[in-house]
Legacy VTK file of the C-alpha trace (Angstrom):
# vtk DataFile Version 3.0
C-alpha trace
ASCII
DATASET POLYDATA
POINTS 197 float
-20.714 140.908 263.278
-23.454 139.031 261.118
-25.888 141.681 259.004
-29.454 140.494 259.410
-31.477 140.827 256.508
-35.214 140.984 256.298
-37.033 140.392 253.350
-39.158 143.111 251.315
-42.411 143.817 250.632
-44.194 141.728 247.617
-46.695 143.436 245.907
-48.860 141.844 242.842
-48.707 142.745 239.663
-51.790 144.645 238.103
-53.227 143.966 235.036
-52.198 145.660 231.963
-48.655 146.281 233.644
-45.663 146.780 230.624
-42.083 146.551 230.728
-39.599 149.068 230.011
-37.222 149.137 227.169
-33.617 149.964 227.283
-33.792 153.628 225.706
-37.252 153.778 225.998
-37.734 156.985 228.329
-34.010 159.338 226.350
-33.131 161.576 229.236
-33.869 165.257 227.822
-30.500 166.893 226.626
-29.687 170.013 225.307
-27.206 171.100 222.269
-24.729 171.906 224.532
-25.040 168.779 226.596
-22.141 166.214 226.764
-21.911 164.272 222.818
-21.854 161.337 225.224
-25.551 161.720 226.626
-26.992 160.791 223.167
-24.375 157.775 222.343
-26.060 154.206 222.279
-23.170 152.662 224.486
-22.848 149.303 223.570
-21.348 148.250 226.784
-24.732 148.728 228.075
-27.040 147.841 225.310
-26.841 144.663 223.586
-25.586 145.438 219.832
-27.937 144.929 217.383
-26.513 142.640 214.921
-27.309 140.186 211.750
-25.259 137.777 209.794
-23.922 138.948 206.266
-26.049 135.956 204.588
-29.335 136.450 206.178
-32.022 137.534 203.950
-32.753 141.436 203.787
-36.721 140.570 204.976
-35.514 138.914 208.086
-33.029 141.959 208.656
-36.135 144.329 208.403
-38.348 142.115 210.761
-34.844 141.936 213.187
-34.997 145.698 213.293
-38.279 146.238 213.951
-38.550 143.293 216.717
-35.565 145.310 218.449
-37.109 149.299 217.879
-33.746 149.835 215.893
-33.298 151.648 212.822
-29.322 149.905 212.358
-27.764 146.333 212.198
-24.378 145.747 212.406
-23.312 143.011 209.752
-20.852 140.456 211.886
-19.323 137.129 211.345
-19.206 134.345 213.852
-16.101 136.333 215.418
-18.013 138.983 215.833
-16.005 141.083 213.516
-18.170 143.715 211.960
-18.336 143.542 208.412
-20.681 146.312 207.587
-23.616 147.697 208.605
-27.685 148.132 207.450
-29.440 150.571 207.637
-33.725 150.622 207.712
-33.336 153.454 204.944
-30.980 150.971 202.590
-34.006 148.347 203.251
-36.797 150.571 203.050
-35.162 152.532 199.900
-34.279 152.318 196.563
-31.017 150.081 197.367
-32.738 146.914 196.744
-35.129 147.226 193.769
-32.060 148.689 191.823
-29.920 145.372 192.895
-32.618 142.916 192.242
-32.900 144.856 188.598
-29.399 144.641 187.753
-28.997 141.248 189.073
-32.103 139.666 187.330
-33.758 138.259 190.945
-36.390 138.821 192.718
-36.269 140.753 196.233
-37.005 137.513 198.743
-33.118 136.523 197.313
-31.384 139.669 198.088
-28.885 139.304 200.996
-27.424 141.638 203.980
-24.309 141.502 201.994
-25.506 142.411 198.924
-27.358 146.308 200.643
-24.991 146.885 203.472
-22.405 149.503 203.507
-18.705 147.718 204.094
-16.666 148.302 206.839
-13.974 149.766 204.472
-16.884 152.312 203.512
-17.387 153.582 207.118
-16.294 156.644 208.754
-16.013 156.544 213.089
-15.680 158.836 215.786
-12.980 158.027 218.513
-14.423 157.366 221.991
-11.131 159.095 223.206
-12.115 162.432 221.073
-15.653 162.578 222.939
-14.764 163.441 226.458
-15.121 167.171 225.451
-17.763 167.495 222.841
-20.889 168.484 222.863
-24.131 167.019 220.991
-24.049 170.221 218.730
-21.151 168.329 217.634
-22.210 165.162 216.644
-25.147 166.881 214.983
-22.779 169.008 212.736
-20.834 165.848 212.248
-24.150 163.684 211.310
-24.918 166.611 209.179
-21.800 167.316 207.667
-21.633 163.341 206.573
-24.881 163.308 205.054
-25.578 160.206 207.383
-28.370 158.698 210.095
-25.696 157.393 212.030
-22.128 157.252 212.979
-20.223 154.312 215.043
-17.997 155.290 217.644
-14.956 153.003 218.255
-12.390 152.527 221.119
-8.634 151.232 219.861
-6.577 148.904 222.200
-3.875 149.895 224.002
-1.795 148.646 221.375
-2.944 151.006 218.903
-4.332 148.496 216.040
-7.294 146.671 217.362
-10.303 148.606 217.127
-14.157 147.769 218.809
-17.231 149.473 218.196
-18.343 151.535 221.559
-21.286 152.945 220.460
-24.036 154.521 217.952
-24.962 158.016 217.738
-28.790 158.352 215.848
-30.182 161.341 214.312
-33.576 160.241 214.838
-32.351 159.486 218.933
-31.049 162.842 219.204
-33.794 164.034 217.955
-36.092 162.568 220.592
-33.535 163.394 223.572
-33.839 167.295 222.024
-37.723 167.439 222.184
-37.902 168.010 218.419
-40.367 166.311 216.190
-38.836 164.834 213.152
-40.870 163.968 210.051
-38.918 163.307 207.383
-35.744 160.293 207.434
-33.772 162.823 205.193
-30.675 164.120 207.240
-30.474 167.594 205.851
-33.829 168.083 206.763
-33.889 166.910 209.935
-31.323 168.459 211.152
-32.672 171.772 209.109
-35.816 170.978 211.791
-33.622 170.725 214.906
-31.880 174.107 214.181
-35.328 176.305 213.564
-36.740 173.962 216.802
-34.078 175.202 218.467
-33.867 178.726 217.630
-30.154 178.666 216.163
LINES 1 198
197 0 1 2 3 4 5 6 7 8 9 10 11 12 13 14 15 16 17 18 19 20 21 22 23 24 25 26 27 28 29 30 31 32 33 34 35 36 37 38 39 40 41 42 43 44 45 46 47 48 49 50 51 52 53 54 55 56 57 58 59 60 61 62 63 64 65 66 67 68 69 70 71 72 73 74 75 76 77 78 79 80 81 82 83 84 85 86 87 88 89 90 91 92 93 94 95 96 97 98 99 100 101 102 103 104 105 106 107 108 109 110 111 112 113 114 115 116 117 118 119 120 121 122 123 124 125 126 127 128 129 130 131 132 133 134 135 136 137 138 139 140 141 142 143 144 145 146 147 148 149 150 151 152 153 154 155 156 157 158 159 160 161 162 163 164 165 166 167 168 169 170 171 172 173 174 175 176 177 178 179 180 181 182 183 184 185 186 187 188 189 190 191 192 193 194 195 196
């Protein structure tokens, strides 16, 4: 038997009408809510990324076009080969590289900011299912780090993919807590007296 479909209602658009944003609206979680709840999963939100030559400004402008606080540095095989970060930017990173290196800041690179893949620490999706976000804060904390990637490996054990992104500062808004400060320690010094623990 043939389903007969009717169409729907239109309705006009008002002025002044938005559009969302993916991660716009956080759902609220708890500290003892699933780690999962607060991971950017990157098989449902376009990864942020930038190529390793592209100039540090345009990385900044990238970020802040996106509402993102982290790039991942890729090739043309999308291989990650590092990652930015708006605090290396924003921070000291740069003027001491320019210094040492003689040049002025419009000819710094991504490469030359970014921390290297060899230089980053991940969380196994596989080692989520049962962990809580108290844990990846005491994990962000313990690092001394915004952010950590979360990666899946292949069934055959060697080839690795980054899932997802846990952020401090994401956390931070799915917890209710105001944060005022980009320094980890702090923040998550904040989170603990917001929270009563």
């Amino acid at each position: 038997m043939k389903r007969e479909y009717h169409p729907l209602t239109a309705h006009h658009l008002q002025g002044g009408a938005r559009y969302h944003l993916p991660g716009q609206n956080p759902e609220r979680v708890r500290i003892d809510s699933p780690a999962l709840a607060v991971m950017t999963d990157l098989r449902q939100i376009p990864a942020a990324t930038i190529d390793v030559e592209a100039p540090l400004d345009a990385a900044n402008r990238f970020m802040i076009r996106r509402g993102v606080r982290l790039l991942l540095v890729t090739d043309d095989e999308r291989q990650v080969l590092g990652l930015i970060t708006a605090n290396d930017i924003l921070g000291e990173k740069p003027v001491q590289f320019a210094l040492e290196r003689g040049i002025k800041r419009q000819e710094i690179r991504v490469r030359d900011i970014m921390t290297p893949r060899d230089k980053l620490e991940v969380l196994l999706h596989d080692d989520l299912g049962h962990a809580e976000v108290g844990h990846v804060v005491a994990t962000l904390q313990h690092s001394g780090r915004q952010h950590a990637l979360v990666i899946d490996i292949d069934s055959d054990g060697k080839s690795q993919a980054v899932r997802g992104i846990f952020s401090a500062s994401q956390i931070a808004r799915q917890l209710g807590v105001a944060i005022h400060t980009t320094e980890v320690a702090q923040t998550f010094a904040e989170i603990g007296a917001a929270l009563g623990r």
